[in-house]
N, C-alpha and C positions, 0 to 999 in steps of 0.2 A: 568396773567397766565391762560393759557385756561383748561377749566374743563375736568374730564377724556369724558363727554358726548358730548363736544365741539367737540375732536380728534376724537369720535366713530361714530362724524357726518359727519369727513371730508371723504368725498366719495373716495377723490382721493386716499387716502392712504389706507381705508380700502378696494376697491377693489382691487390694488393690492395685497392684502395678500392671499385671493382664486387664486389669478393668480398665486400667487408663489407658494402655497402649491399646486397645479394641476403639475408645472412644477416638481416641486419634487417627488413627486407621480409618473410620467412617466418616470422621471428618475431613480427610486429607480425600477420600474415594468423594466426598460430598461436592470439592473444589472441583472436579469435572463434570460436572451435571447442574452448575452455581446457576444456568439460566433460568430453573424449572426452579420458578419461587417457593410453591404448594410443595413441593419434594426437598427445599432447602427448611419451610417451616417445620415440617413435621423431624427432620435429624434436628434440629434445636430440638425441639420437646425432647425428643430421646437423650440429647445430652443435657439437658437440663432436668429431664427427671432420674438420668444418671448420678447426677451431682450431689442434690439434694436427698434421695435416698442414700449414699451415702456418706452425707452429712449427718441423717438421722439416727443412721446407726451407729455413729462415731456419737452422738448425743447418750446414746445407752450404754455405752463401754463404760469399766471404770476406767478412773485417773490414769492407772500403770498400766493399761490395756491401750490408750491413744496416742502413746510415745509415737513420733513421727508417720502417723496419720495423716494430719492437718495440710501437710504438702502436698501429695496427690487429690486429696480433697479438694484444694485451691483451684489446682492444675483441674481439674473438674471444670469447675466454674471458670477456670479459663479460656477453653476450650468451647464451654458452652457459651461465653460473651462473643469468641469471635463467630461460633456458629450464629449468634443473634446478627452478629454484626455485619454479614451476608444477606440480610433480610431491610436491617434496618439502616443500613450504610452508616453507621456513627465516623469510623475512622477511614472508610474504604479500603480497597483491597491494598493490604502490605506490598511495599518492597520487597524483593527476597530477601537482599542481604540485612533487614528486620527481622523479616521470620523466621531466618537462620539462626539470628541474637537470641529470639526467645525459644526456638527450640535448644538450643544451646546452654541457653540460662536454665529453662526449666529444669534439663536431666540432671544438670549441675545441681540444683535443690533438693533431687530425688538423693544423688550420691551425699547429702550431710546427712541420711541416720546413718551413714558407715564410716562418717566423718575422723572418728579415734583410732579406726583399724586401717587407716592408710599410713605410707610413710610422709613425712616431714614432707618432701614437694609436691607431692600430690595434692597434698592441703594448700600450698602455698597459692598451685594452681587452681586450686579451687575456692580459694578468697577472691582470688583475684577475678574469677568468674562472677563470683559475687558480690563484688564491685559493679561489674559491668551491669549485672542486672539489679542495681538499687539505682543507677542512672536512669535504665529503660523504662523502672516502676515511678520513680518521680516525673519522668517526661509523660508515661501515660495517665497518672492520678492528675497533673498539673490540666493536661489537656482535656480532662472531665471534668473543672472545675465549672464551667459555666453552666453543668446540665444538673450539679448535685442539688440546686434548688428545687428541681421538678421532679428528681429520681427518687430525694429522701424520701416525703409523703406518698409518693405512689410506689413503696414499698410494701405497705399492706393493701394497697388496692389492687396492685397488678400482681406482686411480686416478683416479675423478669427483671424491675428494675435494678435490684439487686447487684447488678451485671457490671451497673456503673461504676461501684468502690471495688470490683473485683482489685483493680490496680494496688487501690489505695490497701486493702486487707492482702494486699502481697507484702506491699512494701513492711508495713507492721510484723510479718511474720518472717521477712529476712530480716530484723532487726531481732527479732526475737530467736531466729537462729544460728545468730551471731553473738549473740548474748548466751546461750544455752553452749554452743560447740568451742566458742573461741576464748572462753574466760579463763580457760585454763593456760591458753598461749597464748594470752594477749598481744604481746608487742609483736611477735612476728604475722599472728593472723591480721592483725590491725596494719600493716604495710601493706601488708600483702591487698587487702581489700581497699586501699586509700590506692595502692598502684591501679587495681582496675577502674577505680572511679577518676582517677586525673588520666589514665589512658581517654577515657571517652570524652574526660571535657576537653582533653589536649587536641582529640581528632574533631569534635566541633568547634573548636576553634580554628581550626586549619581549613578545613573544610567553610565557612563562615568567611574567612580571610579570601580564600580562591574564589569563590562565589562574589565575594566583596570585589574583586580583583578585575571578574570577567565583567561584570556590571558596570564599573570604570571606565574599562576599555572598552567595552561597545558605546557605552554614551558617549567617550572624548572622539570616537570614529563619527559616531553620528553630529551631535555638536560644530564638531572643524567639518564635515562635506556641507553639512546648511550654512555655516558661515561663509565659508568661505565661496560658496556657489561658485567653483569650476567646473567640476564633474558634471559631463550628460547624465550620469545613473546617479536615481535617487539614495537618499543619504541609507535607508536599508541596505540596498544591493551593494554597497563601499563598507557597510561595513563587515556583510556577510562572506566578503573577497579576502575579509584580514581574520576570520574565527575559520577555527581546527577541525570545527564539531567536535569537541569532546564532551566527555560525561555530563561536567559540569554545566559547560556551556548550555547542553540539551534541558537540566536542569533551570538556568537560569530562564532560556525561551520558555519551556514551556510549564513553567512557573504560573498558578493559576488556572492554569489549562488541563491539561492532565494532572499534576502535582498538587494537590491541594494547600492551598493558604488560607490557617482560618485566620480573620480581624481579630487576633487579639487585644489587638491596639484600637479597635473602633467599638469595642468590645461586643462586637458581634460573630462569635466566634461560627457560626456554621455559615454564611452567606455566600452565593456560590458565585461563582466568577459570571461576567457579562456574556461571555461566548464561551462554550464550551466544543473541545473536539469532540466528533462521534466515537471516544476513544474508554478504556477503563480507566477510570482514575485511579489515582497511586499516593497512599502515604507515604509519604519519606519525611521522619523525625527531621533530620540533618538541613531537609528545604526549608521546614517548618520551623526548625529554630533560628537557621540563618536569615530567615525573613525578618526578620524583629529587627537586623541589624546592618543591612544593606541599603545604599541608594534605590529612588524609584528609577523605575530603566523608564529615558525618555521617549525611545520609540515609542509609537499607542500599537496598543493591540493587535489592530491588520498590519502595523508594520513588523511586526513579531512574529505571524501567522504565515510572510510572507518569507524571513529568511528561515522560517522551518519548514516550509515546503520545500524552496534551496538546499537547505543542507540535511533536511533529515527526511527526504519524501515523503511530505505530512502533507500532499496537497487534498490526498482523500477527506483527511479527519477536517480539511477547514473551507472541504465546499457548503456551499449556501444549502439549507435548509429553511422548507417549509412548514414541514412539524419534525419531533423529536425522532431520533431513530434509535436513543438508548436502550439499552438491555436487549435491542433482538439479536438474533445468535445464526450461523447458517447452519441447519440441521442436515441435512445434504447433498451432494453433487451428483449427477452423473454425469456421466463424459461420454461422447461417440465423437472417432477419428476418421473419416474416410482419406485416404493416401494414395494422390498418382505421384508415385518416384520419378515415372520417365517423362514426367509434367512438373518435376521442382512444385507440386503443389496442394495443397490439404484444406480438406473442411472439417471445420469443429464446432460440435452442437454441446450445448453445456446446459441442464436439466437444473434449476437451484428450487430450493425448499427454504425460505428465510420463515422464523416463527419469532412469535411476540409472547413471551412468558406470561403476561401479563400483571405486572409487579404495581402497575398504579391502578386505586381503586375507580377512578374516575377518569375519562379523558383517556381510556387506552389503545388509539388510533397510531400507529406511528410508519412514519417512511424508512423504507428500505432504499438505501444508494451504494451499489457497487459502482468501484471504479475496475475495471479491464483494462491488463497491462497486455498490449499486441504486438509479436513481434513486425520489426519495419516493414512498409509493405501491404500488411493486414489488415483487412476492413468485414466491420458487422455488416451481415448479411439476410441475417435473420431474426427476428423476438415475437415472442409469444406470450400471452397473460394468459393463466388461467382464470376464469370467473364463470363461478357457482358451478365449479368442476367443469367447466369446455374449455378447451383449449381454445383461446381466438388470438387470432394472429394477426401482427402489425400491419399496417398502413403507412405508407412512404408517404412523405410531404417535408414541405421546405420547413428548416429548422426553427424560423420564426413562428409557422403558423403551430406546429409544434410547442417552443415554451408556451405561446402564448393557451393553446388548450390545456394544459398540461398546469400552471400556472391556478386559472379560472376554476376549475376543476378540484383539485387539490388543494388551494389554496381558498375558496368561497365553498362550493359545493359539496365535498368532502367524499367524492364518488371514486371509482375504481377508472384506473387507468395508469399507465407504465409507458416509458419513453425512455428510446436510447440516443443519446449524442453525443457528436465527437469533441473530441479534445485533442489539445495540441500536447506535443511530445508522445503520437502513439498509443493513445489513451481515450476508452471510450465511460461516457458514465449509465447508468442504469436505474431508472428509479421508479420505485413498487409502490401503491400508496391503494389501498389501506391494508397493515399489518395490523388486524383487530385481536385484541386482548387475548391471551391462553389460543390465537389461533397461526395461522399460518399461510403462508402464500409461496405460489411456484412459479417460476418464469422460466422462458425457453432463448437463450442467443446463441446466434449462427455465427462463424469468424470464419472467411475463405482465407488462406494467407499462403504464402511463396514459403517453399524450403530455403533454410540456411544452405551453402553451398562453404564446407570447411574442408578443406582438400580434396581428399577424394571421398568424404562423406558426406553426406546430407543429413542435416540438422532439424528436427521438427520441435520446435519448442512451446510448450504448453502456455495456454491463454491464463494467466492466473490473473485474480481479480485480493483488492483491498472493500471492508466491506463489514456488516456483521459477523463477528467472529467466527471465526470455522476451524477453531480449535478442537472442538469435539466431533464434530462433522464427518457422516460417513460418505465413502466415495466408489462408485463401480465406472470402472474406465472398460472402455472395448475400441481397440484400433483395430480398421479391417485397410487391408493393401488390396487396389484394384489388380496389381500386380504381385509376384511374389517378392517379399523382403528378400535384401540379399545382408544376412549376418546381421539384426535387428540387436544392441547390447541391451534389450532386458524385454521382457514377456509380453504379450499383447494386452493380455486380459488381467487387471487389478481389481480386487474388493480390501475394504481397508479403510482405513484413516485416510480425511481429505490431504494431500499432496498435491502445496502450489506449486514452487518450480521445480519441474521437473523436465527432460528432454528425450527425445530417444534417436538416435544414431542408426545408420546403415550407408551400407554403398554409394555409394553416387554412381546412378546409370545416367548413359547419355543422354541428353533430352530427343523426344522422338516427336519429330516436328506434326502437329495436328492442329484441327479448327475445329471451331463452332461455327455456327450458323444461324444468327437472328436478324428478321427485319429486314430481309437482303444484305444483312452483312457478315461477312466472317472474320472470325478471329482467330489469328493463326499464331501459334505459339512456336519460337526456333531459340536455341542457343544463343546466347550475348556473348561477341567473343569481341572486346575493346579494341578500337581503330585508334590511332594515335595521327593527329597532324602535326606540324612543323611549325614551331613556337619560339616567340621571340620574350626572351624570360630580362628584362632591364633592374627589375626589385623583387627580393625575396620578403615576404614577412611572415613572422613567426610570432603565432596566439602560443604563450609560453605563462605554464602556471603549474601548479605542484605535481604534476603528471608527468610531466619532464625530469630526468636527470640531465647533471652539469655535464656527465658524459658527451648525452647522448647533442646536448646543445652544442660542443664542440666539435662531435664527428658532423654532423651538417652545417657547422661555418666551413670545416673542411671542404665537403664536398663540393659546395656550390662557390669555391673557388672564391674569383673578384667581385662576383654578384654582389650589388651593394644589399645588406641585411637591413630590416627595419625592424622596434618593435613598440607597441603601444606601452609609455609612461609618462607617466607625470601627465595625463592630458595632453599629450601630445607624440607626434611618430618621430623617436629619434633612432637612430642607429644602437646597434645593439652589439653594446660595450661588454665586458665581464662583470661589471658593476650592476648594469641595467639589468642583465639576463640574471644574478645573484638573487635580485629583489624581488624579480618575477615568479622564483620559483615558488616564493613563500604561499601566493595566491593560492585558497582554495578551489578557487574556479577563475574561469578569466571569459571576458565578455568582448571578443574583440570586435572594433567600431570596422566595419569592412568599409564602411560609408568615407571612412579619411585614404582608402587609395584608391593614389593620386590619377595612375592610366591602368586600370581592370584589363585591360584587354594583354601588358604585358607583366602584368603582376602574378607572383606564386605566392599563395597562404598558405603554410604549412601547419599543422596544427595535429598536437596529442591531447585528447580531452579528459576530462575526469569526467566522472558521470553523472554529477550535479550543476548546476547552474541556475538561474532566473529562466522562464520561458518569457516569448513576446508578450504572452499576456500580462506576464507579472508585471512587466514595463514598460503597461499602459500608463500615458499622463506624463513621462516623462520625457526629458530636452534627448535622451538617446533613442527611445523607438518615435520620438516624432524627426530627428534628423535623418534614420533608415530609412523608415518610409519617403520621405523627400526622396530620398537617394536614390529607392526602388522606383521612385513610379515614372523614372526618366526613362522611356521605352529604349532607348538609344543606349541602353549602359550593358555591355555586354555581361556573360557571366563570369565569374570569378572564378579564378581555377583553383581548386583544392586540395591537395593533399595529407590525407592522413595517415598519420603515423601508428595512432593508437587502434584498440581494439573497437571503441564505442563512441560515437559523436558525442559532446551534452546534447543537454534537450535544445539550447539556445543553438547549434549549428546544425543541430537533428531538425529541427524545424526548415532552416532558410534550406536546409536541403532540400526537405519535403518540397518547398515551395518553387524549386526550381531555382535556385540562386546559383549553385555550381554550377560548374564541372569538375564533377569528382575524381579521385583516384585513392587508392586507401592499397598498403602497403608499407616497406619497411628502409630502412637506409639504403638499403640494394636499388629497393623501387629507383629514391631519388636518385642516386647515380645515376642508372640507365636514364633515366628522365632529362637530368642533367647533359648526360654525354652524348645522346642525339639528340635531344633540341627538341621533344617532342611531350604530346600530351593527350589523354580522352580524347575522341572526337565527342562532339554533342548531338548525339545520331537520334535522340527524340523529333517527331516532330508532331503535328497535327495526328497522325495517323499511327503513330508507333509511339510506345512507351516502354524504358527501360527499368528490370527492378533486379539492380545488381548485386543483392545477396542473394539472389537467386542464381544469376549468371541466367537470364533469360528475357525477351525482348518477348511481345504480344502487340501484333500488328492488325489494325484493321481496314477491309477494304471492302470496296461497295461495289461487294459482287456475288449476287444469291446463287450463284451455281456450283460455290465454295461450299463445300461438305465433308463432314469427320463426326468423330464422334467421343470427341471432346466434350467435359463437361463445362455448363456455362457458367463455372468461377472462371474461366478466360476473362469471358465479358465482362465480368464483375469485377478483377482484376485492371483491366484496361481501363472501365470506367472510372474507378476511383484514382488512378492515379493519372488517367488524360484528365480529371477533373481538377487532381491538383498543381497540376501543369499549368494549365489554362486560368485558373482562378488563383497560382497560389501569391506573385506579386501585389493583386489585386487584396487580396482578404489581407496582407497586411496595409498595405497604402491607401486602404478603407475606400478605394474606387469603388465605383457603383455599375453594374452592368453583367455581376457574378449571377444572377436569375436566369440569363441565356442557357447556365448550363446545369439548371434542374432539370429540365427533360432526360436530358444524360443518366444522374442520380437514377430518378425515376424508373427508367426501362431497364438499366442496369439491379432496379433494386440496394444501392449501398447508402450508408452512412456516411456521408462526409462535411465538409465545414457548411456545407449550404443545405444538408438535406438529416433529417431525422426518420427514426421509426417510432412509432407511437400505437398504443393497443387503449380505443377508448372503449366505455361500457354497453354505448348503443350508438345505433346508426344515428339516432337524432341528434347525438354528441357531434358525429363527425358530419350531418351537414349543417351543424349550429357555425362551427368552425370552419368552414368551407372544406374539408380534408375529405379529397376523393380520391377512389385509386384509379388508380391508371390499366384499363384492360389489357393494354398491347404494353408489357412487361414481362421480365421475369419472374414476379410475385417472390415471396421470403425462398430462400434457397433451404435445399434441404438433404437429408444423407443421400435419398434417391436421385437427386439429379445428375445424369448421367448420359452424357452424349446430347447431340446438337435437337432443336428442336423444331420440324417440319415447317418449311418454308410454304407462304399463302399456296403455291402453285404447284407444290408438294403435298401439301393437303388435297388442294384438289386430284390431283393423279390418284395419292394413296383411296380417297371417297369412290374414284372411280374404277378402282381394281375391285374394291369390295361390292360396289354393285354390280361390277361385270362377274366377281366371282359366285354372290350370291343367285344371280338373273342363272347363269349355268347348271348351278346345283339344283337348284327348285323347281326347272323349267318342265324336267318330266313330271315331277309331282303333278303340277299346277294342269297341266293334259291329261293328265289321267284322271283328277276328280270333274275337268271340265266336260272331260267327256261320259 
């Protein structure tokens, strides 16, 4: 037996091992730059012509000279399959907790040529390692089974193909290393390595079993709601209200979708799913074997798409697409912040650079769709296309005449143009079209938004968008304060890696009441300091779901005394027992039907949200938003008074708020006490003319008087308009009333994005009068960092025209006498 100093002398093998850790290294460096296909083929050729040379030279050694060679060798060619396998997607990108298996397994193969000079455990644990990877080399040789008919023969034609038995020529040479190291200890190394092989089939069977399990239980949830037809909410949103979201579960939805499943069983093992997310796909063994052995889940498809949007914010990955947006990547951001503190409010322009690697030979046209997450309040203000290097800037118009160009365009035509539209839950979408092969596209969005107001700081929190990956994406941020920060908790100026959320904090100064001035009107920004009237409270009801503790459900039966309690079960509003409230906690989200109380005008809803739910739109078509709507469009139904407990509405009570359903009030047990104990509540101090946005703690008033002047920037106006808009339209856009077109003009002069109005950047003017989309002269036009104090009124202009020619007629007038004379 040779000594551990014997093996550390044999050159052959210890050089190899810097060759392999180098190749790994370049490949591990390779995985952050995977978009640049031509940069991902050329590290294959290097790791494949790594491999193969030294395989050749392991061909010229003698016999006693290639003792424990053969393993990094392999690992060679391992290396170099998955580099192929970046190029050519056979298995898509690994799980971690795979790649961990095989980096794990591999070093383990490296430590059997020092197999004899370790102690007794160390071996044991090292059977048993090697257990585990004769399971991962059987799962991977089994799953190239269907390609070795094509790979054998184009062995000598191509030779990459080679790549395919990599598995299979692992497998044979741990059996050959177990045959070679462990014949001397048979019975213990033979435990030892049968232990790691029944670990892995014990944990796919467990695994298998749970997946079995969740599959069950979503179909008997869906199953009994269609049978039974109680439930307003369709039988997805019932059964999305009884899953955890766990691991699994995520697994099981998005099974096909991001997970790959090949047809084993159809024997079509590469065929891709019908819809796929804008997402990376993921091998996971554990999906892919469990699938063989599981019920089909009866939801279809879009009803799958729709409780992962619910529970796992997947609504980006399952918007509608017109061409593919796979494999582009964001290459990256810049950020500009302008900040008035003693105005609670910021504009943010965001610079993007999306590219298209260009990975398919043919056809490589693809749409860019970000989604933009905005804090409450926040509306796009501004977009920009570049095309053929100029910058050209959007065009406001109503959101229909919008898809519909946008649509035609993109969808027959195949020309240049980008549109931004709102979305419900605070969310706007963005789409680029054409992203052409190996090239690249930039666009520019504007976001006016209201500071957070958290005590006595102010909260600015970043516009971050879902979208082509922006993993590797660099980022230059520049915040400038119209005023000076007071105690800012981190640096103005960032270069760096893209950073989605991120926030930055300072003082809270007082707001310092100012206007703008457009169109003879001004808009005057003052402090929101809550009015309370005197309220007669007959029923409490409490939206109660896993957000809640049992706690905190009993200090508020406490508080509110004899108040009879209600709460929505079973289909119905009963009083709210220990039992009831028990059952309710279980809820991952809770949807409560506002439409069943009974007198709104003396009713309290008290409600802690978790921060998933269905929005209205998911809950098109069904017996619960066609009930709401009834409910809403009775103009006579006063608003509901609300109080919340929690930190964050869902999107389902984040919306009716939007829309003007409340009267809010948001606080803590203290709040309802006091609330409780004088009898009082919000006033509802919105009206026609005034809009409140109370994570700002700030009210913006408009009034029709041009002799109003400041020198405020015109995100006031911007501000006002979008949220008088969703005042006035917001009952309406759900109860699908008709009559919301009055207040596009609004939109329009204001410049915003909102449910009735789009921005759209098409390629020529003949585009935008093919589609009737004209801009509007007498507007604001895209807002931008410069804009900055009010903008001269018709009879202000006139004045200001005539100082200049009174000033210029003064200066020139000796001139003009002197050459006349």
């Amino acid at each position: 037996m040779q000594t551990v100093k014997d093996k550390l002398l044999n050159y052959r093998y210890i050089t190899l091992l810097p060759f392999l850790m180098l190749n790994f290294i370049v490949y591990a460096i390779g995985n952050t730059y995977s978009e640049n296909e031509d940069l991902m083929m050329r590290l294959f050729f290097i790791h494949y012509i790594c491999a193969v040379v030294a395989f050749i030279v392991r061909a010229f050694m003698k016999k006693e000279e290639r003792k424990g060679t053969m393993t990094p060798i392999l690992l060679l060619f391992l290396i170099s399959a998955y580099s192929l396998n970046r190029v050519m997607n056979i298995f898509h990108e690994n799980t971690p907790w795979f790649s961990a298996v095989l980096i794990i397994t591999s070093i383990n193969l490296l430590l059997f040529h020092f197999y004899e000079n370790v102690p007794r455990v160390i071996r044991a644990i090292m059977c048993f390692v090697l257990g585990v990877n004769i399971v991962a080399m059987i799962y991977l040789a089994c799953y190239l089974v269907p390609v070795y008919g094509i790979a054998f023969p184009a062995i000598l034609a191509l030779g990459i193909s080679i790549h395919t038995f990599i598995p299979l020529f692992l497998l044979i040479h741990i059996w050959h290393l177990f045959y070679t190291h462990i014949r001397f200890d048979f019975k213990a190394g033979m435990w030892s390595v049968l232990s790691g092989f029944t670990f892995c089939i014990i944990v796919i069977a467990v695994f298998t079993m749970a997946m079995n399990n969740e599959v069950k239980q979503l179909n008997r949830i869906y199953n009994r709601t269609s049978a039974e037809g109680i439930s307003a909410l369709p039988p997805w949103a019932e059964a999305a209200k009884k899953m955890d979201g766990n691991w699994i579960e995520d697994r099981v939805l998005k099974a096909d979708f991001i997970y790959i499943l090949p047809r084993w069983f159809d024997w079509n093992l590469f065929t891709m799913p019908s819809r796929n997310f804008n997402d990376s796909r993921l091998h996971d063994p554990l999906v892919v074997m469990a699938s063989g052995f599981i019920p089909k889940i009866v939801a279809s498809n879009e009803e799958r798409i729709k409780i992962l949007e619910t529970l796992f914010d997947a609504r980006h990955e399952a918007q509608e697409r017109l061409w593919s947006g796979e494999d582009l990547y964001t290459d990256y951001v810049n950020t500009k912040v302008r900040i008035w503190p003693k105005l609670h409010l910021a504009y943010t322009e965001k610079v993007i650079t999306v590219v298209n690697p260009g990975r398919e030979r043919w056809g490589g046209e693809k749409e860019g769709i970000y989604t933009f997450h905005l804090p409450e309040g926040a509306v796009v203000t501004a977009l920009s296309l570049w095309v053929n290097g100029k910058e050209e800037k959007g065009i406001l118009t109503t959101k229909h005449k919008a898809d519909t160009a946008y649509r035609e365009i993109v969808g027959v035509e195949q020309r240049d143009p980008s549109v931004v539209r709102w979305q419900e839950g605070n969310t706007v979408s963005v789409r680029v079209f054409p992203v052409l092969s190996n090239g690249s596209r930039q666009f520019k969005i504007g976001f006016t938004a209201p500071l957070k107001v958290n005590g006595d700081k102010l909260v600015y929190e970043n516009v971050y968008f879902d979208g082509p990956t922006a993993k590797s994406a660099a980022e230059d941020r520049n915040i400038e304060f119209v005023t000076e920060p007071v105690k800012p908790d981190q640096p103005l100026n960032y270069e760096g890696n893209y950073k989605a959320e991120w926030k930055l904090t300072f003082k809270n100064e007082n707001i310092q009441s100012n206007t703008f001035a457009f169109n003879g009107k001004g808009y005057t920004i003052t402090p929101y300091v809550p009015e309370r009237d005197p309220v007669q409270t007959d029923a409490i009801y409490l939206d109660v779901n896993e957000a809640w503790s049992e706690k905190e459900l009993q200090e508020v039966l406490l508080l509110v005394g004899k108040t009879p309690v209600y709460i929505w079960s079973g289909e119905k509003m009963v009083p709210a027992t220990k039992e009831v409230l028990k059952s309710a906690l279980k809820q991952r989200f809770s949807l409560f039907p506002v439409y069943k109380i009974k007198d709104p005008a003396s009713a309290l809803l008290i409600t802690k949200s978790t921060i998933v739910s269905p929005t209205l739109d998911d809950l098109e078509g069904s017996r619960f938003k066609t009930e709401l709507s009834a409910y809403l469009s009775q103009e006579a139904q006063p608003k509901i008074r609300l109080l919340d407990l929690g930190t964050q509405l869902s999107p389902y009570l984040k919306s009716l708020k939007e829309f003007r359903v409340f009267r809010y009030e948001k606080g803590g047990l203290l709040l309802l006490k006091i609330l409780m104990d004088t009898k009082t509540f919000a006033s509802d101090t919105e009206s026609d003319n005034k809009v409140v946005i109370d994570e700002a703690n700030i009210t913006i008033e408009q009034k029709a008087d041009s002799i109003t002047t400041g020198d405020a920037p015109d995100h006031l106006m911007r501000l006002f308009a979008y949220n008088h808009i969703l005042q006035k339209a917001g009952k309406g856009l759900l109860t699908g009333k008709e009559g919301q077109d009055s207040l596009i003009p609004i939109a329009q002069e204001a410049y915003v994005v909102s449910p009735i109005s789009s921005l759209i950047v098409l390629e020529s003017q003949a585009d935008y009068d093919r589609f009737n989309i004209k801009d509007s002269d007498n507007s604001l036009k895209n807002a931008s960092l410069k804009s900055n104090g009010a903008v001269p009124e018709p009879h202000e202009w006139a004045l200001i025209i005539l100082v200049l020619l009174t000033f210029t007629y003064v200066k020139l007038r000796p001139k003009w006498i002197k050459v006349n004379v």
